[in-house]
N, C-alpha and C positions, 0 to 999 in steps of 0.2 A: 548597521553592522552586517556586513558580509556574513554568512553558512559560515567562512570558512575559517573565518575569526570567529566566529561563535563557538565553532568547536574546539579550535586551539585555546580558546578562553575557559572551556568548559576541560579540557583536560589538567590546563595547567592547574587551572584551580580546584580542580576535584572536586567537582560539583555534586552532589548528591540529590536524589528526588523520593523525598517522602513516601509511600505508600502503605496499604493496609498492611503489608507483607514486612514492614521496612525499610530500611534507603535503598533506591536504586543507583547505578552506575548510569551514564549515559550510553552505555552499550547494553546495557539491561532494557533500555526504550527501547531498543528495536529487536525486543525480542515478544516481550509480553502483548498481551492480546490489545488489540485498536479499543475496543467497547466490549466488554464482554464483563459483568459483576461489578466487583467492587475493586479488581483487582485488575486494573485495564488504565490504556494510556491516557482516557477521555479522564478517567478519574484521578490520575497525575495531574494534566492540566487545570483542571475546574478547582482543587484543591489550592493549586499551586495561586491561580487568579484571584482564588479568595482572600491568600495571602496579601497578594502587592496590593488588593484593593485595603484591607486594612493597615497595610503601613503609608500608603499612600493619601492618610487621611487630609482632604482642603484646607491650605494654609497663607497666607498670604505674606506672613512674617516669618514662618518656623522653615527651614530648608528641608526636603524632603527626610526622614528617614535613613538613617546608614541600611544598606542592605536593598535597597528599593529599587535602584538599579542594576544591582544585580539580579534580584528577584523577575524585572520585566525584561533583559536580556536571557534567563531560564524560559522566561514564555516563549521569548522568543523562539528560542533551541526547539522548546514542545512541540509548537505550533507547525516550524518544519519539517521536523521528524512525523509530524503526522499527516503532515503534505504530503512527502515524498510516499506513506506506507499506503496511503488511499489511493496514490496513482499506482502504486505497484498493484496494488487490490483489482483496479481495474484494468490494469495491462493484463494480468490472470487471465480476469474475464475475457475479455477481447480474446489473447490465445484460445484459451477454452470452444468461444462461439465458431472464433476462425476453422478450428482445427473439426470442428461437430460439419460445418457447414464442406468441409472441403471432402469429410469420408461420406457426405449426404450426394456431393456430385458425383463421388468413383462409385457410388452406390447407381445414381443414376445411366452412368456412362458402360457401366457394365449390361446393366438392364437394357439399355439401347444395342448394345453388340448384342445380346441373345437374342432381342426382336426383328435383327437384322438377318441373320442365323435362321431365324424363323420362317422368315417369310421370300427366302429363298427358297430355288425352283429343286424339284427334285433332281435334273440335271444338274444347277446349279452346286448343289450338296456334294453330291458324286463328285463332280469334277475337283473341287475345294478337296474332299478327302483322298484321293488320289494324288494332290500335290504334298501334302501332307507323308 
């Protein structure tokens, strides 16, 4: 099932996710923290797996469980929502590095124009401050 049938399925049906806090909203996931206590997305999901794992007990005669596929279409929903916030996580990062390394060059380019500055002639100097 497509994101985007997952979330049209998770609204119509108002789907709710357990927590220590209480139920969440599925706009509640993307807010609370990725891993962090007891009250984090990683501990929605692991809870929610231990679920379908117990309704989902091996049968060969009995049809799965009511609720069992909705319960692994919820994994589903988790699983991406936690896709999508890890790659945000590191697109962060990456900005962050990029933007460190890019005031690391204007730091160096600067340092270059005053060594440049520098190691001009004394005429040189003069003349430059005269056009000035």
């Amino acid at each position: 099932m497509s994101e985007v049938n997952l979330f049209e399925l998770a609204t119509r049906k108002q789907w709710r996710f357990d927590s220590v806090k209480g139920q969440l909203t599925v706009e509640d996931l993307w807010e609370i923290p990725l891993a962090k206590g007891s009250f984090c997305l990683d501990a929605v999901t692991i809870n929610l797996g231990r679920d379908l794992k117990a309704s989902a007990e091996e049968s060969y005669v009995k049809t799965p469980r009511p609720g069992a596929t909705e319960l692994a279409k919820k994994l589903e929903l988790l699983k991406h929502i936690i896709a999508v916030r890890i790659q945000e996580v590191k697109d962060a990062e990456g900005a962050v590095a990029k933007k460190a390394l890019k005031q690391k060059i204007a730091a160096i380019r600067e340092k270059k124009g005053d060594e440049a500055l520098e190691n001009m002639s004394e005429a040189e100097l003069a003349a430059l401050e005269a056009e000035l």
